[in-house]
C-alpha positions as CSV (number, residue, x, y, z in Angstrom):
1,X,89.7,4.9,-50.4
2,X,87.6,1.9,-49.2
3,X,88.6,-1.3,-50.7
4,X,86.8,-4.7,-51.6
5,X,88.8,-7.9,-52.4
6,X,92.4,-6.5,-54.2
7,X,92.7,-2.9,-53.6
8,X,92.8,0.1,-56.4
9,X,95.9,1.0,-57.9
10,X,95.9,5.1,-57.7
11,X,97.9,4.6,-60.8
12,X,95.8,5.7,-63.9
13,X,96.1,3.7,-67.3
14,X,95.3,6.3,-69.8
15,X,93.3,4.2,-73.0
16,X,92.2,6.5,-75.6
17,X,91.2,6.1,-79.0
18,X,93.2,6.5,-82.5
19,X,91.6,10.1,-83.3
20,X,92.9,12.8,-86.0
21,X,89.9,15.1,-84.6
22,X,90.9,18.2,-82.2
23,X,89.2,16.1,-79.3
24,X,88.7,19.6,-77.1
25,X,85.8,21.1,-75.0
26,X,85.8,24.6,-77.4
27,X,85.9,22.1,-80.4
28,X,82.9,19.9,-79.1
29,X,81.0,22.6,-78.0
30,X,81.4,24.3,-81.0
31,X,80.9,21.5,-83.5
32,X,78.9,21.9,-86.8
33,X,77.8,19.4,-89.2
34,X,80.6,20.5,-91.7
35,X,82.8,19.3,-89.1
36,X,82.4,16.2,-88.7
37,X,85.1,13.9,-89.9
38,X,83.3,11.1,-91.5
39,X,85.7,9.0,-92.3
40,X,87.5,8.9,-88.8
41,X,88.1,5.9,-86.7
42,X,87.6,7.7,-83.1
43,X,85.5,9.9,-81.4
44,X,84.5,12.8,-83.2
45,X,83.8,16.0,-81.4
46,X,80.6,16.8,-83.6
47,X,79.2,13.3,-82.9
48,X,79.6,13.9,-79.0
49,X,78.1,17.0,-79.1
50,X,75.0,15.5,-81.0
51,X,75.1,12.4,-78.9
52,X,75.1,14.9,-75.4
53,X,72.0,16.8,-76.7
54,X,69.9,14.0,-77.7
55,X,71.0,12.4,-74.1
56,X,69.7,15.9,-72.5
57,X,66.5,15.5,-74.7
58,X,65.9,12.4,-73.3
59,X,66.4,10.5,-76.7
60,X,69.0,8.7,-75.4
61,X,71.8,7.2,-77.2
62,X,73.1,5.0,-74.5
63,X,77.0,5.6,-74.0
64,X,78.2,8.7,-75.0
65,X,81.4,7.5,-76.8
66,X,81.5,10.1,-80.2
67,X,81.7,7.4,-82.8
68,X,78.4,6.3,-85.0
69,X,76.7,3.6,-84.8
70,X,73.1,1.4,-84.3
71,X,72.0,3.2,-81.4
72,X,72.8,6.8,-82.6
73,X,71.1,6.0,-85.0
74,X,67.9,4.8,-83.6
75,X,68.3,8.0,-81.4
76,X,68.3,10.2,-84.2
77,X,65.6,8.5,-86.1
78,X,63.5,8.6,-83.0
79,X,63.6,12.1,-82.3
80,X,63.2,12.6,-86.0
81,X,60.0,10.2,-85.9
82,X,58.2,12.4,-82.8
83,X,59.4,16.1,-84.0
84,X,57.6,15.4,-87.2
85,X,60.9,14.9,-89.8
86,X,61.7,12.1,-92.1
87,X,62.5,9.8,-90.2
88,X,65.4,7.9,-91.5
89,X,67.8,8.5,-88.7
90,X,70.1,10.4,-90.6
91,X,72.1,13.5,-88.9
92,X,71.0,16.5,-92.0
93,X,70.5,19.5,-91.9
94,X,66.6,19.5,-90.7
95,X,67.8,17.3,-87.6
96,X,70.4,19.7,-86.8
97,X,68.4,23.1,-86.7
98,X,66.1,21.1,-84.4
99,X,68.3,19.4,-82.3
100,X,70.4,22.4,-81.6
101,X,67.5,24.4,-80.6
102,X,69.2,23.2,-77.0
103,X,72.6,25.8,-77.3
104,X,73.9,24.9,-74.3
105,X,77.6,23.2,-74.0
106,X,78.0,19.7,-74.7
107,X,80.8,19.4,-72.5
108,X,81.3,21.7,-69.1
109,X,83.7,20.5,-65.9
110,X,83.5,18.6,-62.6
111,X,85.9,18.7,-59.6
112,X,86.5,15.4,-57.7
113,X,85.0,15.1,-54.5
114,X,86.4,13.0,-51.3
115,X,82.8,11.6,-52.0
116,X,84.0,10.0,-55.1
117,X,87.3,8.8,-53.7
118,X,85.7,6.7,-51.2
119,X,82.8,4.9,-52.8
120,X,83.3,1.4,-52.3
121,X,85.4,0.3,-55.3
122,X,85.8,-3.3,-56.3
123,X,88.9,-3.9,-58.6
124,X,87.4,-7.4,-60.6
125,X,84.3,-8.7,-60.5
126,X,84.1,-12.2,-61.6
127,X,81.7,-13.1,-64.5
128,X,80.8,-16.3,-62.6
129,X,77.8,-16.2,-60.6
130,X,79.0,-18.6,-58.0
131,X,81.9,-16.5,-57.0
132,X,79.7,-13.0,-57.6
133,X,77.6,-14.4,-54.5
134,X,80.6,-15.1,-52.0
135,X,81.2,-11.1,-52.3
136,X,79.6,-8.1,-50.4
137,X,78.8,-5.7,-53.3
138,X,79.4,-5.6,-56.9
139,X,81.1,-2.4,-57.5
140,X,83.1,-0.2,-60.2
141,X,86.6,-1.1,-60.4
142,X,87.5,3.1,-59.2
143,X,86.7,6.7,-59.7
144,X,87.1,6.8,-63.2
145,X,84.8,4.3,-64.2
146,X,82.1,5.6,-62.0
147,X,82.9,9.0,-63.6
148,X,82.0,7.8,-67.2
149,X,78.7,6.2,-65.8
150,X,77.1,9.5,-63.9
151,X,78.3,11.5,-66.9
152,X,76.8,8.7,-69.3
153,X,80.9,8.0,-70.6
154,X,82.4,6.0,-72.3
155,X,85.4,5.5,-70.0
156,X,88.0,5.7,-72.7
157,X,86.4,9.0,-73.9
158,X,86.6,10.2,-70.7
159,X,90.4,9.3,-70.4
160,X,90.7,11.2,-73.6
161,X,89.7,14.1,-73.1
162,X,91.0,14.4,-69.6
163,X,94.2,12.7,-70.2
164,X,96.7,14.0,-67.2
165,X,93.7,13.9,-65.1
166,X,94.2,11.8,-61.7
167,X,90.2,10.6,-61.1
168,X,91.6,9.1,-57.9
169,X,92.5,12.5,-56.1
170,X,89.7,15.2,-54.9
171,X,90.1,18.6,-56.3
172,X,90.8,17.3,-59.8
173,X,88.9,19.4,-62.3
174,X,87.8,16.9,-65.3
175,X,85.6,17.4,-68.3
176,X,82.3,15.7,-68.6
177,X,79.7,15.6,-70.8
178,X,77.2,18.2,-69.6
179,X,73.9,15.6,-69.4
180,X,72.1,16.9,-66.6
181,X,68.2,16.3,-68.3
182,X,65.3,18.5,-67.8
183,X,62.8,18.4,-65.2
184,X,61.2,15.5,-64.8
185,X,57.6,14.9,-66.4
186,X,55.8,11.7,-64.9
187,X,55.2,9.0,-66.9
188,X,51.9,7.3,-67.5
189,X,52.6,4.3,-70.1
190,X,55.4,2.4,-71.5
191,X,55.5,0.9,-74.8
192,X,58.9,-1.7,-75.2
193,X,59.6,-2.0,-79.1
194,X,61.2,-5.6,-79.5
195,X,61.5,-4.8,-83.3
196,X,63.2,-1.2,-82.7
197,X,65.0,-2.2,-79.5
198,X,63.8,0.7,-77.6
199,X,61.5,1.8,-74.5
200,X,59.7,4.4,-75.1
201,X,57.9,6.6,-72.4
202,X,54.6,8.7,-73.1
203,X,53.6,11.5,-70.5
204,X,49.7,12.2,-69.1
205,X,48.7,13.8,-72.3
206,X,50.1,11.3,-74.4
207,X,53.3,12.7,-75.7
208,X,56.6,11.0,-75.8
209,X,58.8,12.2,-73.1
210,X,62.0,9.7,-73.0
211,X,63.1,7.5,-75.2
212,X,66.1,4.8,-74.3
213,X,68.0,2.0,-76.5
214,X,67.2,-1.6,-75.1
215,X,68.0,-4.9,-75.2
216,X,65.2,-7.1,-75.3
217,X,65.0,-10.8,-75.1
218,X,66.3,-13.5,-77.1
219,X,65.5,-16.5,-79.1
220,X,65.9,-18.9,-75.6
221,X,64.4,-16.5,-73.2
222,X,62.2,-14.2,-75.1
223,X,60.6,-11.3,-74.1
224,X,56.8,-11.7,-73.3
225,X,54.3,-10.3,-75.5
226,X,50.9,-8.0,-74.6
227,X,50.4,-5.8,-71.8
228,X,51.4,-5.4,-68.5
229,X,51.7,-2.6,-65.1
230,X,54.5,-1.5,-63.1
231,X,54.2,-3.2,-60.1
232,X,57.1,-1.3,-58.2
233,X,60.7,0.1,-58.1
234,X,63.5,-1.2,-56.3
235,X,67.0,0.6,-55.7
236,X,70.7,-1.3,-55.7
237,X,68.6,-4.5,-55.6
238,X,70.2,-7.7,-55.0
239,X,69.4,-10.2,-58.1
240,X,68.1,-13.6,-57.1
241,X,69.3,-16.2,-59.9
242,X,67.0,-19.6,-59.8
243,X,68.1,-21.4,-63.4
244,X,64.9,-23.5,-62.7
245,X,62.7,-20.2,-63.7
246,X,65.6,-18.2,-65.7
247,X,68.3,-19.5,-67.4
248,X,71.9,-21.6,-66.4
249,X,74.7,-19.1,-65.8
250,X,78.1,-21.4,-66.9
251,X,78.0,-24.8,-64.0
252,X,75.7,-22.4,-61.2
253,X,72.8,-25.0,-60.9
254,X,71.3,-24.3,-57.6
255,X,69.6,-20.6,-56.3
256,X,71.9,-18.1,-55.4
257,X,71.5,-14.3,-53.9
258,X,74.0,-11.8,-56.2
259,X,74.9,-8.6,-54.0
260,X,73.9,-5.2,-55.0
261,X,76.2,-2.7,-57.3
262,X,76.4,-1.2,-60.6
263,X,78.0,-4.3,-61.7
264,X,74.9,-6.5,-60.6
265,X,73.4,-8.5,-63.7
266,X,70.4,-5.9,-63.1
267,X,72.8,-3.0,-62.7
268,X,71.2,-0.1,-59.9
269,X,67.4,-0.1,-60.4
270,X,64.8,-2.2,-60.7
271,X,61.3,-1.4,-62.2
272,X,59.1,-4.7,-61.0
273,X,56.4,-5.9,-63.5
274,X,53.2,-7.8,-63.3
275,X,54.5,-10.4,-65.0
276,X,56.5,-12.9,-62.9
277,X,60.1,-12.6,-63.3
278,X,60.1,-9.9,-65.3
279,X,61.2,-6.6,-65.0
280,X,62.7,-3.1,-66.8
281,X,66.6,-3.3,-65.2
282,X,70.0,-1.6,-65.9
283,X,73.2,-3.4,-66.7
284,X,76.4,-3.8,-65.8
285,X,78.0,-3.5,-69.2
286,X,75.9,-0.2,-70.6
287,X,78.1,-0.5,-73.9
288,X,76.3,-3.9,-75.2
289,X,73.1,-2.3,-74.9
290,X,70.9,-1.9,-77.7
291,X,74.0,-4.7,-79.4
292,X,73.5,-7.9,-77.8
293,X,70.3,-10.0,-76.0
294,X,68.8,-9.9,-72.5
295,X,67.7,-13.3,-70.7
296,X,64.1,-11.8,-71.0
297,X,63.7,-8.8,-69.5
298,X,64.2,-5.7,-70.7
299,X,67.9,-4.3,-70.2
300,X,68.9,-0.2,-70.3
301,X,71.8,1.6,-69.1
302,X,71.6,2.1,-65.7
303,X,71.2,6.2,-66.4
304,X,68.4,5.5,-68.0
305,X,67.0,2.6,-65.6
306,X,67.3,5.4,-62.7
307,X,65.6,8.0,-65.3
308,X,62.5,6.2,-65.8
309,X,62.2,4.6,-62.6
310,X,61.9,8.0,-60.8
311,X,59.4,9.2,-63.1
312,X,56.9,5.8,-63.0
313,X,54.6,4.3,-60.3
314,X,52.2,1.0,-59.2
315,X,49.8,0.9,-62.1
316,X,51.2,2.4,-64.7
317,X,50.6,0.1,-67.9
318,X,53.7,-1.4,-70.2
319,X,52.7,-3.0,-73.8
320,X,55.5,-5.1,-75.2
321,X,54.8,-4.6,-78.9
């Protein structure tokens, strides 16, 4: 396995969750409403079976983790809103027949390919931009963690319900959360909802076709208002930080050129705006999306960044609203 900096431990720390739920692929993929322990402190196998179909539907809920919270919620409320129910983002019984019209598993399995093993693997990544740019690329700390991003994971639910797995070794069987999405449909216009904290994508006719949590500006370095175009799409881009145009990252006070990598302040993908500066990005840390603020632009995971920049073009207009 190639190496950056310290090299990765094949020894595998198994975090998990405090759960009383039956945390199993027949009990997520067989979850009902009735199921559903509400008053559990873990991941709950109905909640990752909703979160996995709204993630195939494209109303995504960020990281699949199986516990509530704000962006399930905006998920739910959203499909809710554009499949003409109340919507209050509540999981009843109307959102259930319609979310379930999709009865395929939530969960299915994956074997381990020498692929995986030998990604380039970076064990820390400092949070300090100074000592980001004295590094080559800005990677995940090993297979595991990469795991739990393709399958839109949270890495401890991953560790849970695989939990004698070695994600080191090819030929290890896992289980993932099945998320492959439909066919893509190409998107004409994108409307970012600072209110909502969401991106929402419309096709040619004017339907919705993907909607993603975001985080969106901040009180320092707000988001711009009124109405812009994609300008273009850039993949693993490096991230120039200037904190004469931007912001101050900690004592950083001159340029510097950040390496590509999931764990790049822009994450894997870049969707390049008319606006200077600005852009649609991923994120290192997809869990704080949708919870905390961006420096200005507008932050998804880097799933969804890669979703909606394959599906967009030059031209196509963005409204900040």
């Amino acid at each position: 396995m190639r190496q950056l900096a310290i090299a990765f431990s094949a020894v595998i720390l198994m975090c998990s969750y405090a759960s009383g739920a039956d945390l199993t692929p027949q009990a997520v993929n067989t979850a009902t409403p009735s199921e559903w322990d509400k008053e559990g402190d873990g991941p709950d196998p109905f909640i990752v079976r909703v979160q996995v179909l709204l993630d195939r539907a494209r109303f995504s809920p960020g990281v699949i983790d199986g516990v509530p919270g704000d962006n399930l919620k905006e998920a739910v409320g959203t499909f809710e809103e554009f499949n003409d129910l109340q919507a209050d983002g509540q999981i009843d019984e109307k959102f259930w027949a319609a979310i379930q019209r999709d009865n395929g598993p939530a969960l299915t399995t994956y074997t381990i390919t020498e692929a995986d093993q030998n990604q380039l693997y970076v064990r820390d990544v400092p949070e300090d931009y100074g000592e980001m740019a004295r590094m080559e690329w800005l990677g995940y700390s090993g297979p595991r963690e990469m795991l739990a991003a393709r399958f839109h994971m949270d890495e401890d639910l991953l560790a849970e319900l695989n939990p004698h797995a070695d994600f080191a070794r090819p030929g290890t069987r896992i289980t993932i959360a099945a998320v492959e999405r439909p066919a893509e449909a190409k998107v004409s216009r994108i409307a970012v909802e600072r209110k909502a904290g969401r991106v929402l994508a419309f096709g040619e006719g004017g339907e919705l076709v993907a909607a993603y949590p975001a985080s969106i500006g901040s009180t320092e370095t707000p988001t711009p208002s009124g109405s812009y175009k994609v300008k273009g799409v850039a993949k693993e881009p490096p991230y120039s930080y200037d904190p004469k145009k931007n912001f101050q990252q900690g004592h950083n006070t001159k340029p510097l050129e950040l390496p590509p990598g999931p764990k790049n302040p822009v994450g894997l993908v870049w969707i390049d705006l008319s606006k200077p500066t600005y852009g649609i990005h991923g994120t290192p840390n997809p869990a704080l999306v949708g919870k905390t603020q961006s420096h200005g632009c507008v932050r998804l995971t880097n799933w969804d960044a890669i979703d909606l920049s394959r599906r967009v073009k030059p031209g196509v207009p963005v409204e900040f609203r």
